[in-house]
C-alpha positions as CSV (number, residue, x, y, z in Angstrom):
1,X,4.9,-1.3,-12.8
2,X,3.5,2.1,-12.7
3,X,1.2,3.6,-10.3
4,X,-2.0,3.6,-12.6
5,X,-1.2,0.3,-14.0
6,X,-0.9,-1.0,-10.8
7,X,-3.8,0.2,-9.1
8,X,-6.3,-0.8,-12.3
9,X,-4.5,-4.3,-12.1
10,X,-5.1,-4.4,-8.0
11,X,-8.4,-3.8,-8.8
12,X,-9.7,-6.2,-11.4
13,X,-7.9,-9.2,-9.0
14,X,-8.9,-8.2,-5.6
15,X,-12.2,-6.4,-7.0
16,X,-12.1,-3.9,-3.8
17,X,-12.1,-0.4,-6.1
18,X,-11.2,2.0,-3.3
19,X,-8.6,-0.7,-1.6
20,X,-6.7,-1.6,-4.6
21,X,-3.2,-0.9,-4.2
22,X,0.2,-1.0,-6.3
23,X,3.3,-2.9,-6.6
24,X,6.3,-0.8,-5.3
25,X,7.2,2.3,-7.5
26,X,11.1,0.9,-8.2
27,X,11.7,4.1,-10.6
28,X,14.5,5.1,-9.9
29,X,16.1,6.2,-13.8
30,X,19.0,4.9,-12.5
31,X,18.1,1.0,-12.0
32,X,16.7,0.8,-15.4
33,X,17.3,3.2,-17.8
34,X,15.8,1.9,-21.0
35,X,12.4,1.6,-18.6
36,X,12.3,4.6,-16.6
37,X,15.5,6.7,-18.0
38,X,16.0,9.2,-20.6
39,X,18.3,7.7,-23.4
40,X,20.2,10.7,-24.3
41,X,20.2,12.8,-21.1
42,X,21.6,12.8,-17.3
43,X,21.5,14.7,-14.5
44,X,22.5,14.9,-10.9
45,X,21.4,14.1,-7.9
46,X,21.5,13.1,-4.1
47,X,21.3,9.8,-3.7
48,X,22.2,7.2,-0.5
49,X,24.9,5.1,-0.4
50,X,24.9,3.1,3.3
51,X,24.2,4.2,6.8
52,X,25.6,7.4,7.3
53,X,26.4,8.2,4.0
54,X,25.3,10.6,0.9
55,X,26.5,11.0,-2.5
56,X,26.1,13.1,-5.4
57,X,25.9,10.7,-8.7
58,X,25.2,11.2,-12.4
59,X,22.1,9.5,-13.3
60,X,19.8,8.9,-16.3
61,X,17.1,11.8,-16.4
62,X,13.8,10.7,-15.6
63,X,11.2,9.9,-18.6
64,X,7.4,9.7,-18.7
65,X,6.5,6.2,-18.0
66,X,2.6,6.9,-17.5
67,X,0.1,9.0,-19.3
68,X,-0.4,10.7,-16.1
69,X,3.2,11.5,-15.6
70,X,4.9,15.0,-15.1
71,X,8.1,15.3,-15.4
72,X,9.8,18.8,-13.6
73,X,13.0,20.8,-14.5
74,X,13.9,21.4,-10.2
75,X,14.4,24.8,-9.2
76,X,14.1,24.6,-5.5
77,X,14.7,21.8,-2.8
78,X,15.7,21.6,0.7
79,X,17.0,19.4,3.5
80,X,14.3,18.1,6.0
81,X,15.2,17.3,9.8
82,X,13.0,13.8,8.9
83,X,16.2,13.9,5.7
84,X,18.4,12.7,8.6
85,X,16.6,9.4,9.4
86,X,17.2,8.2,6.2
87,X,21.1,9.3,6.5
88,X,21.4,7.7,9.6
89,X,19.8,4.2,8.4
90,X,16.5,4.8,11.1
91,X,14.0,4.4,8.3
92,X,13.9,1.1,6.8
93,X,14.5,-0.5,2.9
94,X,16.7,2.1,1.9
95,X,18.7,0.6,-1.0
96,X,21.9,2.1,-2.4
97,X,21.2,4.6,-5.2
98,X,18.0,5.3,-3.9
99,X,17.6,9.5,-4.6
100,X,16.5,11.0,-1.9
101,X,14.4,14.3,-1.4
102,X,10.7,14.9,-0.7
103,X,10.3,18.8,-0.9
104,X,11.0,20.1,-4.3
105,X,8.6,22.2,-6.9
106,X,10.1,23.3,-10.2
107,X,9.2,23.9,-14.0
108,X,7.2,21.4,-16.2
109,X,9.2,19.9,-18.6
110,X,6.9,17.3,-20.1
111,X,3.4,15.9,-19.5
112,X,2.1,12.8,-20.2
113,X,-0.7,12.5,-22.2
114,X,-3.6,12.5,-19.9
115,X,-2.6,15.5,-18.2
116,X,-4.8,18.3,-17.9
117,X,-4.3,20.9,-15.7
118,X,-0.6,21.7,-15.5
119,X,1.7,22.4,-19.4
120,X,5.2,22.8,-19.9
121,X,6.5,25.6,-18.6
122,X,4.2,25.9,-15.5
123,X,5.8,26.7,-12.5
124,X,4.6,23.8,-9.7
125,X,4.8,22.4,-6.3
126,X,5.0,18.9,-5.3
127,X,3.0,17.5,-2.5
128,X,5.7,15.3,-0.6
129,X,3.3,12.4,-0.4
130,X,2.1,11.3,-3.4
131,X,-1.9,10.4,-4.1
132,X,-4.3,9.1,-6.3
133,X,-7.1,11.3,-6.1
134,X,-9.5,8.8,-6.0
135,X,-9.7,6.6,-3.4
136,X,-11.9,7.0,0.4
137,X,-9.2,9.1,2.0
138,X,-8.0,11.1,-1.3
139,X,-12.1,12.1,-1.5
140,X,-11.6,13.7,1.6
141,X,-8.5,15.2,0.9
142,X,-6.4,13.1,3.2
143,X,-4.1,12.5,0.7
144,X,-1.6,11.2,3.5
145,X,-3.2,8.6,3.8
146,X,-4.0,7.1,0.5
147,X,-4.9,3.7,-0.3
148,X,-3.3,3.3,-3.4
149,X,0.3,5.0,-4.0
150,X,2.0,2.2,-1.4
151,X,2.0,-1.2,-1.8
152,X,4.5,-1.5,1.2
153,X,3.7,-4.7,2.8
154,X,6.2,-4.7,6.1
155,X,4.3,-1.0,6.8
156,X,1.1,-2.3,6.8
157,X,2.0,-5.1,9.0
158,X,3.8,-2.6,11.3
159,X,1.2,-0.1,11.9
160,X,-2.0,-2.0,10.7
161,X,-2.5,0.1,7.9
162,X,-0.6,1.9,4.7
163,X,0.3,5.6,4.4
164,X,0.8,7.5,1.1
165,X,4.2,6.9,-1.1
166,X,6.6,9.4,-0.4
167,X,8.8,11.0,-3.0
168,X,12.8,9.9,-1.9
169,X,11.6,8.4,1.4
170,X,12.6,4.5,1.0
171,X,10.9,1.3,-0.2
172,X,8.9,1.7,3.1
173,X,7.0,4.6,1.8
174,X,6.7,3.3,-2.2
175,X,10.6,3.7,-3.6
176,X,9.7,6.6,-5.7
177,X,12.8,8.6,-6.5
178,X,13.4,11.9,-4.7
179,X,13.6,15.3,-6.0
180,X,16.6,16.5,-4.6
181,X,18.2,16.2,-8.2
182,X,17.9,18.4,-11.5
183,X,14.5,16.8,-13.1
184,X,12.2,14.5,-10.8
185,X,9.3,12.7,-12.4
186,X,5.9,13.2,-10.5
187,X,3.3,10.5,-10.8
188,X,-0.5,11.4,-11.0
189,X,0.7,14.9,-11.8
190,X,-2.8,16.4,-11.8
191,X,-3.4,15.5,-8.2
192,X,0.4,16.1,-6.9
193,X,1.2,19.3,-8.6
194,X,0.1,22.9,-7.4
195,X,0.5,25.8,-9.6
196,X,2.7,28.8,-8.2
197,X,1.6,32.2,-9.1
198,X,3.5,34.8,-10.3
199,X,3.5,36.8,-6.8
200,X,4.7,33.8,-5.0
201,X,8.7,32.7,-5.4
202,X,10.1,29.7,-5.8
203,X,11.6,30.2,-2.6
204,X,8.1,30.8,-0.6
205,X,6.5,28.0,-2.7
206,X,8.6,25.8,-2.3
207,X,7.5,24.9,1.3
208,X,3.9,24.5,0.7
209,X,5.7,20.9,-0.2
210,X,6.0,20.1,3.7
211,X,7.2,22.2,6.5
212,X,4.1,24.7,5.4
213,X,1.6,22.3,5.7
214,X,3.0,20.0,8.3
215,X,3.3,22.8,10.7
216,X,-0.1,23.7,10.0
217,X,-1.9,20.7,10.6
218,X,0.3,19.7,13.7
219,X,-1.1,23.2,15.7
220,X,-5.1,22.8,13.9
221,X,-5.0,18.9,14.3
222,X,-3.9,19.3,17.9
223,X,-6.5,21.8,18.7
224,X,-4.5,24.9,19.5
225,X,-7.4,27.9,20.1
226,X,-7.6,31.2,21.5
227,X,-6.3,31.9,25.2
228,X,-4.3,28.8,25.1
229,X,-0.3,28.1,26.1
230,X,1.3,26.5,23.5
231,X,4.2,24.4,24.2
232,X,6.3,23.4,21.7
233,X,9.5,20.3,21.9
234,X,12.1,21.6,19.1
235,X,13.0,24.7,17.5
236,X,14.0,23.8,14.4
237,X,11.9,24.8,11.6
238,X,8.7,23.3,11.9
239,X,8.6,24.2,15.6
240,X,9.6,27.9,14.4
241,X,6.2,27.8,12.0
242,X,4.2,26.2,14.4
243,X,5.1,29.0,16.8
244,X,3.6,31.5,13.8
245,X,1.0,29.5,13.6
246,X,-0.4,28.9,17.1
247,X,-0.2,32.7,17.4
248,X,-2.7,33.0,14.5
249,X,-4.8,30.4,15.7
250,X,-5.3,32.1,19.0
251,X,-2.5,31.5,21.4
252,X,-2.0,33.8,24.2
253,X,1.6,32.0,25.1
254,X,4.0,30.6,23.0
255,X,7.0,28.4,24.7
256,X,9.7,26.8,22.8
257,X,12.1,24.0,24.4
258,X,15.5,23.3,23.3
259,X,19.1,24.4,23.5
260,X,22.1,25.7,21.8
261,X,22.1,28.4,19.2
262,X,18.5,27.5,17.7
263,X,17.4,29.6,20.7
264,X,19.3,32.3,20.2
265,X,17.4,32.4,17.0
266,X,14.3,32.3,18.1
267,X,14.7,34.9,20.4
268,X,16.0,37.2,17.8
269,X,12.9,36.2,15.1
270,X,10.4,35.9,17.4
271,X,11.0,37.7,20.3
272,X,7.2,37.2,21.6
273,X,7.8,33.3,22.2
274,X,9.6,32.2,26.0
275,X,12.5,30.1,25.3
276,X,13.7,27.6,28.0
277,X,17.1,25.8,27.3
278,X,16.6,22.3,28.8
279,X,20.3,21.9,28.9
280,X,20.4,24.3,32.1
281,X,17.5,22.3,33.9
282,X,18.3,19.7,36.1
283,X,16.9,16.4,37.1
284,X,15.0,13.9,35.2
285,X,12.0,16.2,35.6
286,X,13.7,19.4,34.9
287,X,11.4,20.3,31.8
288,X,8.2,19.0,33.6
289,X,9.5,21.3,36.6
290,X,10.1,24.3,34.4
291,X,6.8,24.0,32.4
292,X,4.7,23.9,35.6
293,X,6.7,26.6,37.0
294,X,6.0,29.1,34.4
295,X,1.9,27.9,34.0
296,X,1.3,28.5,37.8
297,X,1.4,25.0,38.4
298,X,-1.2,23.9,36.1
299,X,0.8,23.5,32.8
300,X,0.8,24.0,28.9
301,X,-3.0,23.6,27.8
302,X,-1.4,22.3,24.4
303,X,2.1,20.3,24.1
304,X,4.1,19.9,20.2
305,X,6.9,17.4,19.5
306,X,9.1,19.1,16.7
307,X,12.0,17.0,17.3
308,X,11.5,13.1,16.8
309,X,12.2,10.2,18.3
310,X,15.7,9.2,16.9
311,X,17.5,11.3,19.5
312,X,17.5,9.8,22.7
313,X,18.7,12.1,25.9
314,X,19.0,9.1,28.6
315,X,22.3,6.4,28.5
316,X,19.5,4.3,29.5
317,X,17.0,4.9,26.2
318,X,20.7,4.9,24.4
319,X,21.6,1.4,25.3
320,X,17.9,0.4,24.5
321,X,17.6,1.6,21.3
322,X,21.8,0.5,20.1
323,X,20.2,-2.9,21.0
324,X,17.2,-2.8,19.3
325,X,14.9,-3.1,21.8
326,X,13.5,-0.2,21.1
327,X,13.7,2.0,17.7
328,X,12.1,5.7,19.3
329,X,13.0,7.4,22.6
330,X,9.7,8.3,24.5
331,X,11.7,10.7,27.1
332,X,10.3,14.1,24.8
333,X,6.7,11.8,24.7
334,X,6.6,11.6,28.5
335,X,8.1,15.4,29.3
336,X,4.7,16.6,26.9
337,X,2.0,14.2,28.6
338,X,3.6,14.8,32.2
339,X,4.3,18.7,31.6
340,X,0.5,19.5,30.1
341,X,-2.1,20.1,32.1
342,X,-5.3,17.7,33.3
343,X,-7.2,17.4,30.2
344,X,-3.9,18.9,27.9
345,X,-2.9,18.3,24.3
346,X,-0.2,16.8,23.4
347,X,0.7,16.2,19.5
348,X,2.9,14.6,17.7
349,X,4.4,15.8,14.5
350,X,8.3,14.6,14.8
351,X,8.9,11.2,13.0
352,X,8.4,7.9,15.2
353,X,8.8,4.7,12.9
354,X,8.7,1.9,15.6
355,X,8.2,1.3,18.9
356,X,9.0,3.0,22.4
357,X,9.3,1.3,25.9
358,X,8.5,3.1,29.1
359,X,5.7,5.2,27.7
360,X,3.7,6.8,30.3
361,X,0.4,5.6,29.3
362,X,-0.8,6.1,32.6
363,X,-1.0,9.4,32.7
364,X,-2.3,9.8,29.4
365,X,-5.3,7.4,31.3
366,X,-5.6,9.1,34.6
367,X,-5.3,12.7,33.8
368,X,-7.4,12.5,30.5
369,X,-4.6,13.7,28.2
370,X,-5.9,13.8,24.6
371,X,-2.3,12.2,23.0
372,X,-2.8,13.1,18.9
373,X,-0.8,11.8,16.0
374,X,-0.5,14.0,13.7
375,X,0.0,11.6,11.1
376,X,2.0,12.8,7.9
377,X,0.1,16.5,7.1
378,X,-2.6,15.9,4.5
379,X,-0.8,18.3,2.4
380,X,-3.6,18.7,-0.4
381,X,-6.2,19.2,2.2
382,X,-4.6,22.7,2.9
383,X,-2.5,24.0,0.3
384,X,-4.6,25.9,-1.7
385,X,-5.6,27.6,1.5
386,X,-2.0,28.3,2.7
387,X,-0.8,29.5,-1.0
388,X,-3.1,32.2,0.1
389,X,-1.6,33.1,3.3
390,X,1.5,33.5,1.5
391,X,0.3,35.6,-1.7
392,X,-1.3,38.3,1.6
393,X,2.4,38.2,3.7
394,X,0.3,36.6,6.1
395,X,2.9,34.1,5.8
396,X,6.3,34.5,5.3
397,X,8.5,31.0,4.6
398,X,11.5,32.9,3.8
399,X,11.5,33.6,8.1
400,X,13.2,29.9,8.6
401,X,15.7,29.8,5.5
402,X,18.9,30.7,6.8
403,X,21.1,29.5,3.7
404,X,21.4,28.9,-0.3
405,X,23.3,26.4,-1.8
406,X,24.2,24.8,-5.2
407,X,22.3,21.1,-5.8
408,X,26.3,20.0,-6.4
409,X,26.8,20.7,-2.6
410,X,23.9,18.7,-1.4
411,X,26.1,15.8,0.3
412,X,28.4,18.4,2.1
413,X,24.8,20.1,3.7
414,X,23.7,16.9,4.7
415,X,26.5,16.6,7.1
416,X,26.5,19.9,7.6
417,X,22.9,19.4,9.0
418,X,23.5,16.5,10.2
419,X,25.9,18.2,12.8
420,X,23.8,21.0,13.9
421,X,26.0,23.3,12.3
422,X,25.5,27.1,14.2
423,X,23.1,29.1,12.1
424,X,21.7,26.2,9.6
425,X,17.8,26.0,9.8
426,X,16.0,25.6,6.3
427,X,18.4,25.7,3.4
428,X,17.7,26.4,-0.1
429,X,18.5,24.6,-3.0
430,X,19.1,25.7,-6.2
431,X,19.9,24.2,-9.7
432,X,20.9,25.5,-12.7
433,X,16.8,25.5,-13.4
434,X,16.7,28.1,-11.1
435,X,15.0,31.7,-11.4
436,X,17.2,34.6,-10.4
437,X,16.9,35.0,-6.0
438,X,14.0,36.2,-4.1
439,X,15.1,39.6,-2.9
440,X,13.9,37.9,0.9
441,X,16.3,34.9,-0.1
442,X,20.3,34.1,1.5
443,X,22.8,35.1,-0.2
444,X,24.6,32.1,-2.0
445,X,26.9,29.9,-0.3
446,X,29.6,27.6,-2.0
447,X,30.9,24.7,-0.1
């Protein structure tokens, strides 16, 4: 069942309005096609196949199921660090076939018929999550957090309360099917669907999808202001943009934590932010050490995980979490609360979808440390506002895309990902949708 169907049904049995919810979104064209599958068209697409592994299959073309259905020709996606949880098997109820891919925006190709603000032949972005629009958190534009587009019930027992479906993120997160393919069909298309203007590419618009707004609401939700040093765990791209975007928001220091190449990257594309390569440090403390060293003793005023917690550093959180006594590392967690100052910041934007052991909660007590999930970024609550950012250069997404790449190589930049190949951050993807390159954009790569 549909998401509108669902929700209207949810409603006139539990009689709750805004905490109706829906049955899982199963629609993946594949599964069914003569429910959710075009008769006489396929495409490809990404789609999972097992722990560790990706494919590219031939599927049926998605089809308007609801009235409030879009369905999009893709001209842009990308591969998300949060990708590799899924790839790796972190991230629960995956199923085989499932298509993955949460950052996409593209060219309407049909429109159910409620829609009203968006035709055929617009050129859209997705929102990753996916919202209704209507209910208490979708009023406020916390469309993360809506009531009504997950009807997951091992999340809600988990973490005492349902987030937003997510397009190509698992049954965990709805089971809606992922745009990293050639069409993707977008429930409630009004809500989920921003317009691109004409002096904003594909390539820039694309990542008001996510890393845009995720990055954004990790350094405003955390509090970053003026005069303050900004620490930041992970310089992939979202730690690159929240770099950019503690500067604008009023940060006197920027420091970025990592090692390997990434840093040599960030040095060369934004030479005002202090690397540190925690490879070189030693000691359990060696971060902590180094952050108080460079702060006068005090610390970071502000602390941002960009990494996750799938990686652990320790044989110690290793062995824990390969016996599943644990499913996140909290070695990063306690490096931010133990490296910030009295009274510091620390938030927390990398994905954690379980429980850690160890966790320095004392600290967090005793030295008043204001600890912030971030939560998954509310991306309609600042979209329209970021679009502009981007339309003045104020904003420039094309600074963290360091490849292009045919949709028919998606499996081989997975693993290519995956590995931490030298010089990979945010990739590109292109289909045979696509407009002719951003003159800012990679040149094309074939695998």
């Amino acid at each position: 069942m549909a998401v509108s169907q669902a929700a209207a049904k949810a409603e006139q049995a539990i009689g709750h309005g805004d905490n109706a919810i829906t049955e899982q979104d199963m629609t993946n064209p594949a599964r069914n096609r003569e429910k959710y599958g075009d008769p006489n068209e396929n495409m490809q697409a990404l789609a999972w196949m097992g722990k560790g592994t990706v494919e590219m299959v031939t599927v049926p073309k998605p089809k308007v199921i609801e009235s409030t259905d879009v369905i999009l020709k893709v001209t842009g996606s990308t591969v998300c660090g949060s990708d590799l949880h899924l790839l790796h098997g972190t991230v629960i109820e995956l199923e085989k076939g499932d298509i993955l891919g949460h950052e996409f925006c593209g060219v309407v190709d049909e429109v159910g018929s409620a829609v009203s603000k968006v035709q055929k032949g617009d050129r859209v972005v997705a929102s990753f999550q996916i919202a209704c629009g209507e209910c208490h958190y979708c009023k406020q534009k916390l469309s993360s957090q809506c009531q009504r587009t997950n009807a997951n019930t091992i999340e809600n027992a988990m973490y005492g309360g349902r987030t937003a479906g997510m397009f190509g993120y698992s049954h965990f997160t709805g089971g809606f099917a992922g745009g990293q393919a050639e069409y993707a069909r977008v429930p409630l298309g009004d809500v989920n669907l921003l317009k691109l203007p004409d002096d904003v590419s594909d390539e820039k618009g694309l990542f008001l999808s996510d890393v845009v707004p995720t990055s954004w609401n990790c350094v405003v939700d955390t509090g970053v202001k003026e005069g303050d040093v900004v620490a930041i765990w992970g310089a992939g791209p979202i730690g690159q943009m929240c770099a950019d975007f503690s500067f604008m928001n009023g940060a006197k220091r920027v420091i970025m934590i990592d090692s390997n190449w990434r840093l040599d990257w960030m040095k060369e594309k934004y030479p005002n932010v202090e690397c540190v390569d925690f490879s070189q440090l030693k000691g359990v403390k060696g971060v902590v050490n180094k952050m108080k060293e460079m702060t006068d003793g005090l610390g970071p005023d502000v602390a941002l995980e960009c990494a996750a917690g799938e990686f652990a550093k320790s044989w110690y959180h290793k062995a824990q979490m390969a016996a599943g006594l644990e499913t996140d590392t909290p070695e990063l967690l306690n490096e931010m609360i133990e490296s910030v100052k009295n009274y510091g910041r620390v938030g927390i934007t990398g994905v954690y979808v379980g429980y850690c052991n160890n966790f320095n909660i004392g600290s967090i007590m005793e030295r008043g440390i204001r600890f912030i999930g971030n939560g998954q970024a509310p991306v309609h609550y600042y979209w329209e506002d970021l679009l502009k950012k981007i339309q003045s250069g104020e904003i420039d997404p094309l600074k963290m895309v360091s490849h292009r790449c045919k949709v028919e190589d998606m499996a081989k930049i997975y693993y290519k990902f995956e590995a931490r190949e030298k010089g990979m951050q945010k990739v590109y993807v292109q289909t045979r949708f696509s407009a002719p390159p951003d003159p800012g954009s990679p040149a094309l790569t074939e695998y």
